[in-house]
C-alpha positions in Angstrom: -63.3 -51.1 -138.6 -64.2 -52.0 -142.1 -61.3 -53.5 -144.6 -61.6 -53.0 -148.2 -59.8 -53.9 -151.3 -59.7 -50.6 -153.7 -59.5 -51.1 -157.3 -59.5 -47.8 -159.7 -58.7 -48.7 -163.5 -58.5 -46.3 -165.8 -57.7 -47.0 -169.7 -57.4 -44.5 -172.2 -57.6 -46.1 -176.3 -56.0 -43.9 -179.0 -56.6 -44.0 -183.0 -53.0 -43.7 -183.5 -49.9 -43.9 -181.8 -49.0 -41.9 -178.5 -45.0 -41.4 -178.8 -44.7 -39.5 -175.4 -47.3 -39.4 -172.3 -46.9 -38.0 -168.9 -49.1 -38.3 -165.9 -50.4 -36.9 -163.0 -52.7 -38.9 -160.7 -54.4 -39.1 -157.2 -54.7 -42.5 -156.9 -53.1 -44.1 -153.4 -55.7 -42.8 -149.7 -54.0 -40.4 -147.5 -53.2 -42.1 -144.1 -55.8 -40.6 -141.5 -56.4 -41.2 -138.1 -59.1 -42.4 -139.1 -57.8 -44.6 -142.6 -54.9 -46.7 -142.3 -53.7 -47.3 -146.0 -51.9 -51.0 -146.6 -49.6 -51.8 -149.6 -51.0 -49.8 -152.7 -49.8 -49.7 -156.1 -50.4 -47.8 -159.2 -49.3 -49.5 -162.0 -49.1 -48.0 -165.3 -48.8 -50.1 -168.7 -47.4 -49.8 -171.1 -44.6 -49.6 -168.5 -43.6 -46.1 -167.4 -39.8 -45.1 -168.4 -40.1 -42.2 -165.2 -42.4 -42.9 -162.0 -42.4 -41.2 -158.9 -44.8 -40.6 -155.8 -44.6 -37.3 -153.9 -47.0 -35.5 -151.7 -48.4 -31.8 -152.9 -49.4 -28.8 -151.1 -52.4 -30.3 -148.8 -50.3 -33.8 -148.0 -51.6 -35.6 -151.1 -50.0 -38.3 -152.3 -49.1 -37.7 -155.8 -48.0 -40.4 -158.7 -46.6 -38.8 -161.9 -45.4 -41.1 -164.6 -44.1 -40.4 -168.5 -44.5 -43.6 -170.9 -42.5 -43.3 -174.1 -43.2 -46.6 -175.6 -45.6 -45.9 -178.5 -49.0 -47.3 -178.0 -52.5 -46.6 -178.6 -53.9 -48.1 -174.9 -53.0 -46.6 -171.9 -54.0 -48.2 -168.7 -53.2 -46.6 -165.2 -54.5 -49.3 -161.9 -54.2 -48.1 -158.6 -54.9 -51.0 -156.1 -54.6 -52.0 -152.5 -55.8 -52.5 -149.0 -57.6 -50.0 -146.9 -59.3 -49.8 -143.9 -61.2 -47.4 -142.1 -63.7 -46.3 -139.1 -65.8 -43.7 -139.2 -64.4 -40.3 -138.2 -64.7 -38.7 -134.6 -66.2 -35.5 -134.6 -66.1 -33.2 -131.5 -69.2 -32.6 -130.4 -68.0 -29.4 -128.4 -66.8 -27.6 -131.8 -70.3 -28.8 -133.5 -72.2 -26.5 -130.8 -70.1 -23.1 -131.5 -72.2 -20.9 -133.6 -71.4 -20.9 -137.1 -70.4 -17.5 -137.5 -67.0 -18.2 -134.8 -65.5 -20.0 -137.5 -64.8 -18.2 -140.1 -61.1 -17.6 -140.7 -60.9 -14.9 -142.7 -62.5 -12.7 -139.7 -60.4 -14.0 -136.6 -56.8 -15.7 -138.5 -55.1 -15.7 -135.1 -57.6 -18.4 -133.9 -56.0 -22.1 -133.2 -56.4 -23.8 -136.6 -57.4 -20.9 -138.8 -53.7 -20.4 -140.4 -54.8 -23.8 -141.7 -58.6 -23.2 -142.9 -57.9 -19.9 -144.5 -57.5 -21.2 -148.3 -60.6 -23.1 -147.8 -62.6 -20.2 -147.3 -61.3 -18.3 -150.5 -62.7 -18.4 -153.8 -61.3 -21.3 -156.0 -61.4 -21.9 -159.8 -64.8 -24.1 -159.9 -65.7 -22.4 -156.5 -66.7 -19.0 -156.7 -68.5 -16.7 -154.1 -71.6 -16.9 -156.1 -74.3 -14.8 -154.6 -77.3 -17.5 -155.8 -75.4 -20.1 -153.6 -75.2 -17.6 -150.5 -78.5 -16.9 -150.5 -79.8 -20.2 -150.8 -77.5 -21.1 -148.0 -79.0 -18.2 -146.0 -81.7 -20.2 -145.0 -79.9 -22.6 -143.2 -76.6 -20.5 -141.6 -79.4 -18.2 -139.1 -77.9 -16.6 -136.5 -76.4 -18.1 -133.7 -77.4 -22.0 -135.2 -74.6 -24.5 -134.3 -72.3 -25.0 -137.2 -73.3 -28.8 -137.1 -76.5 -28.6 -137.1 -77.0 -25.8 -140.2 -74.4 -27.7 -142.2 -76.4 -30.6 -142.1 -79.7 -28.5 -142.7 -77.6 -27.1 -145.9 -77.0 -30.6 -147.0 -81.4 -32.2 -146.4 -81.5 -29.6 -148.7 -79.2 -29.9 -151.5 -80.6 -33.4 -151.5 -84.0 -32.5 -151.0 -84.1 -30.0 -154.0 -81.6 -31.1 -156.5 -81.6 -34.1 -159.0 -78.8 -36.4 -159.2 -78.8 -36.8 -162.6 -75.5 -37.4 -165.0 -76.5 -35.9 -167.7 -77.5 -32.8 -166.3 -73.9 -31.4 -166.1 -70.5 -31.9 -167.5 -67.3 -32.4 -165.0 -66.6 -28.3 -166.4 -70.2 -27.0 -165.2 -70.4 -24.2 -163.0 -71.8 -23.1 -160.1 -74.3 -21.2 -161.9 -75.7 -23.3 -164.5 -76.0 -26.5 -160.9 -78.0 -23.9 -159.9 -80.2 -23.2 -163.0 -81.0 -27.1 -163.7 -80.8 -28.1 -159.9 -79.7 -30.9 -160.9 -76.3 -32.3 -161.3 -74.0 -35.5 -160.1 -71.3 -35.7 -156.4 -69.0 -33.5 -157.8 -71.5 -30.6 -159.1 -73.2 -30.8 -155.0 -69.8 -31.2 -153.5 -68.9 -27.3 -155.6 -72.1 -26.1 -154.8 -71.7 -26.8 -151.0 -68.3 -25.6 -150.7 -69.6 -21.9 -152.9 -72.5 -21.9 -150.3 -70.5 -22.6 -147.1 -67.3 -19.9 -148.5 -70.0 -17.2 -149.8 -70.8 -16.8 -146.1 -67.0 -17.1 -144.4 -67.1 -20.8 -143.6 -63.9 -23.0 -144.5 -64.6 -26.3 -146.5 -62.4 -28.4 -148.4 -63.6 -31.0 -151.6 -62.7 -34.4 -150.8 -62.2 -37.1 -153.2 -62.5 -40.4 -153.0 -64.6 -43.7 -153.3 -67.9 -44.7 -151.5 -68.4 -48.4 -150.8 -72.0 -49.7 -152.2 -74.6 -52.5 -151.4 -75.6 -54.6 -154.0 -79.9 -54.8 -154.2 -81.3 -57.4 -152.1 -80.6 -61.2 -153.8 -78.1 -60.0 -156.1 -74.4 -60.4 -156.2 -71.6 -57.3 -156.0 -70.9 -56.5 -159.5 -66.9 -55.7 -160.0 -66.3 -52.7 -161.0 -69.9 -51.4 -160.6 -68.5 -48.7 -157.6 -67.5 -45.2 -158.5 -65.2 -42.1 -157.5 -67.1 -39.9 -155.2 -66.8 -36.4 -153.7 -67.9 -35.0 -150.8 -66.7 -32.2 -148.4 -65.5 -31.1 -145.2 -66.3 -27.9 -143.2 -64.0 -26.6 -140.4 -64.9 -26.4 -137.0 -62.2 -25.0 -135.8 -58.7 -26.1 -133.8 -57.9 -29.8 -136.1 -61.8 -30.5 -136.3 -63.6 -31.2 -139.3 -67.3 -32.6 -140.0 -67.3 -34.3 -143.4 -70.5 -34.1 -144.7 -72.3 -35.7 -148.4 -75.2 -34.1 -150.2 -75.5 -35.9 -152.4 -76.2 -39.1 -150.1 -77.3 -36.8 -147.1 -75.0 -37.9 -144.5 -72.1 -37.9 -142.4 -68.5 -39.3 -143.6 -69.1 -43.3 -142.2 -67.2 -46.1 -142.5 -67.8 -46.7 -146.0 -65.7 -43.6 -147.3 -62.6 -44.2 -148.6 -60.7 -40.9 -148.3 -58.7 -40.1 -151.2 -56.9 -36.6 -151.3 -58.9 -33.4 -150.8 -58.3 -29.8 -152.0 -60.0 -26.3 -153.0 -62.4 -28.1 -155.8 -62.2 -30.5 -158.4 -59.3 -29.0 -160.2 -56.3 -29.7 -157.1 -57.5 -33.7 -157.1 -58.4 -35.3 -160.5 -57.7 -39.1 -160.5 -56.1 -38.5 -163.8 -54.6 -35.4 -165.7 -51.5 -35.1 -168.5 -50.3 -34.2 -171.6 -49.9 -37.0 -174.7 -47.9 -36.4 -178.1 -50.5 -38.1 -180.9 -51.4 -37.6 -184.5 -55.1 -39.5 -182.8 -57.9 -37.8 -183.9 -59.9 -39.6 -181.2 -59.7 -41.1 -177.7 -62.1 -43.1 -175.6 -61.9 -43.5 -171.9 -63.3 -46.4 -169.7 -63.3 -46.2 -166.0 -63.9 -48.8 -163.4 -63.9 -48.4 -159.6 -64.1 -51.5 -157.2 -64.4 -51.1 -153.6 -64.6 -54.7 -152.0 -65.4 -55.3 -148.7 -62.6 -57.6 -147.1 -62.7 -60.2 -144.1 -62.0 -58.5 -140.9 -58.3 -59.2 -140.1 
């Protein structure tokens, strides 16, 4: 079990005065069998007039605020304890042939009820024929689902570029495809289009990824960022979470935020402000801390 002390800090700076701002954020772990999630706050200043926490459609937690106080800095913190193991995956449902798990083609089997919007198109997601066939090469006939997910993800790794400026966070499928190059978010769509495009559920999963400082230097606060990676149903409860861009299983170091079709169902951070600003800068700053065992 590793313990770590999450810090996500988002600040928003205005050229004017906001009069009215109201917010919608994914910003406190879901509680997993394998994540338990201590005390964790979001804290929003100036101070929120409205706050509330519910949970949405896929068991999210959910904070939405409004802040009426007119200001021209908005900060939103979510902070707190969480510790995790790595996930157990059963080894049984890894050796079933990929194409037994696909939802859409057997919905009375144990689980699928559950899968099925995870093997539809989404909004980012789309069943984009480039991302089929390139998946192609690794879903052969017959190949255990674990085994040909992981060959789909040496090779997103193997042949795409992690580069930031490559993409934007509204680039499609098409154009990740055309630079093969993109950042955790642009893989995680890609992976989830491939997967779909071929009858396979997967879900995008937010969260953070815990990082080692180079050798002789110190953790730098703040230096950590929010990550996104994905999970493919193997039927029954089981999932295999999986990470191009890092090619690997979900370990210990994942900190499991909320998880949805794509992007679009789990932003950190979305809303609507009233301004007369003409401009708005955004500074973001993720800290996951490794804590004494306890």
């Amino acid at each position: 079990m590793t313990r770590y002390l999450v810090e996500h800090r988002t600040t928003y700076t205005y050229d004017d005065d906001v009069t009215d701002s109201l917010g919608v954020g994914h910003l406190v772990p879901r509680e997993l069998p394998w994540q338990r999630v201590g005390a964790y706050d979001v804290e929003v200043t100036p101070e929120a007039g409205d706050a509330s926490r519910d949970a949405d459609f896929y068991g999210n937690t959910v904070v939405y605020f409004q802040v009426t106080t007119p200001h021209t800095e908005l900060a939103v913190v979510g902070r707190g304890e969480v510790e995790v193991v790595p996930p157990e995956v059963d080894t049984d449902a890894e050796a079933r042939p990929w194409e037994q798990l696909r939802p859409l083609a057997d919905p009375t089997a144990p689980g699928a009820w559950q899968a099925t919007d995870f093997a539809l198109p989404s909004a980012a997601v789309p069943l984009h024929a480039g991302a089929r066939d390139y998946a192609a090469a690794s879903l052969t006939p017959g190949r255990p689902v674990g085994e040909a997910v992981m060959d789909l993800v040496h090779r997103i790794h193997a042949d795409f570029d992690y580069d930031p400026t490559a993409t934007t966070v509204t680039s499609t499928v098409s154009e990740i495809l055309a630079k093969r190059a993109g950042v955790c978010q642009d893989f995680a769509h890609l992976t989830l289009s491939a997967l779909r495009a071929h009858g396979l559920a997967a879900r995008y999963v937010s969260g953070y990824l815990a990082t080692e400082p180079p050798p002789g230097r110190e953790r730098m606060v703040g230096a950590d960022a929010s990550h996104a990676w994905v999970a493919v149903w193997l039927g029954g409860d089981a999932w295999l979470a999986v990470d191009p861009t890092n090619d690997q299983r979900q370990d210990e170091r994942y900190v499991t935020l909320a998880w949805g079709r794509d992007y679009g169902d789990v932003p950190p951070l979305k809303g609507v402000i009233f301004t007369e600003a003409t401009s708005t800068r955004l500074d973001v700053s993720v800290d996951v801390a490794p804590l004494p065992a306890g």
